[in-house]
N, C-alpha and C positions, 0 to 999 in steps of 0.2 A: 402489540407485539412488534419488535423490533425486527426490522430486516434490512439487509443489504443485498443490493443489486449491481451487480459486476458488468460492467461492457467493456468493448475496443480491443478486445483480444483478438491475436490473427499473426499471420506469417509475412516475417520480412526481412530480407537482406541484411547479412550482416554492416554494421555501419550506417545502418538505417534505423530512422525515427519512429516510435510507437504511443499515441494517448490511451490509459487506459481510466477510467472512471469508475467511480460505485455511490449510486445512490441508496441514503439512507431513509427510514421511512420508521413514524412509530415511535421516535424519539420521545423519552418524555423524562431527562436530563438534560442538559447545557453544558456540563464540564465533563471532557473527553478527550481522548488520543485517538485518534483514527487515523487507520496506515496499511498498509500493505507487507503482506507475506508472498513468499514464494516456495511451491516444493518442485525440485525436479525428479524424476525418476531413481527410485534406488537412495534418494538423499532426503535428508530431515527439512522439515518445514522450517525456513528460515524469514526471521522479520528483516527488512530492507530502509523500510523507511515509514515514518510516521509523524501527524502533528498535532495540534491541540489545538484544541477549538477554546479554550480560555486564551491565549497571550498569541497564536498563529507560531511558535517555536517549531522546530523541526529536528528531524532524527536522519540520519543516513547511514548506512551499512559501507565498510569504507570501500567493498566492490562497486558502488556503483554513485557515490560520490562525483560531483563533477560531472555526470551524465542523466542521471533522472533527478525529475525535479517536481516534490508533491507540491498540490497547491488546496486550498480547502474555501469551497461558497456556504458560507456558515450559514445564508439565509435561507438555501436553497437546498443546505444537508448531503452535498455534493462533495466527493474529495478525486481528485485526478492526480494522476500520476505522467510524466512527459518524459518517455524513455527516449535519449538519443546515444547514437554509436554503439548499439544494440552490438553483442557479441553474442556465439553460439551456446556459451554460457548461460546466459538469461533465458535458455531455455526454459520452461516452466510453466508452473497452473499457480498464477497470482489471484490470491484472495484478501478481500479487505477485510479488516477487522477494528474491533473498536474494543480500548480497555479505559473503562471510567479509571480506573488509578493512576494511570498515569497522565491527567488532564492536568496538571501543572508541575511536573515531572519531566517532562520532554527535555527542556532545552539543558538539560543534566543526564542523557543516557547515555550508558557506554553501551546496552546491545537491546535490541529489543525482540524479547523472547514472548512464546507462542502461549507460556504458562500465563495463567488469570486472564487470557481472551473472557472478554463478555458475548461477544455476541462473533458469528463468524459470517463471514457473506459466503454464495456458490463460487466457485474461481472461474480464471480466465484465465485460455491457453495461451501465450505468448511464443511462438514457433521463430528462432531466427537460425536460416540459414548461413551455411559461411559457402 
């Protein structure tokens, strides 16, 4: 059974830096997109950023471009995300997810939407104050 495990969520000043991580577990694939969604309250669940674990390519939502930065330990089924210059916006409950089709697909996305999730992890609250 595949699962994802979500940490490093928490509150922090706007303009301040945030790691949030999701270990995967139960794997029993190698070609995969794994990436991060976010919903805030009242608004639709939105994909931010994601990468493939075939080529290491990446995806970023153009809010937050320039400011988080995924990274992925392929051996260790680890993917992190490195939020900095955090705005009140990034408020949210970040959940990781993984869509096998899009494992060599990535470095060609224009959005990465929540439809055809494989597998979803529990979220993490990311709180930034202004």
């Amino acid at each position: 059974e595949v699962q994802l495990q979500a940490s490093g969520g928490g509150l922090v000043h706007a303009g301040g830096s945030l790691n949030i991580s999701c270990a995967a577990s139960g794997l029993t694939f190698d070609e995969y997109a794994i990436g991060w969604f976010r919903q805030a309250p009242g608004k639709e669940r939105e994909g931010i950023s994601c990468i493939s674990s075939v080529d290491g390519s990446t995806y970023y939502k153009n809010s937050v471009k320039g400011r988080f930065t995924i990274s992925h330990d392929v051996a260790r089924s680890m993917v992190h995300l490195r939020m900095s210059n955090l705005k009140p916006e990034d408020t949210a409950v970040y959940y990781c997810a993984i869509k096998k089709s899009l494992a060599k697909a990535v470095g060609g996305l224009i959005t990465f939407g929540p439809r055809g999730v494989d597998y979803w992890g529990e979220g993490t609250q990311v709180t930034v104050s202004s």
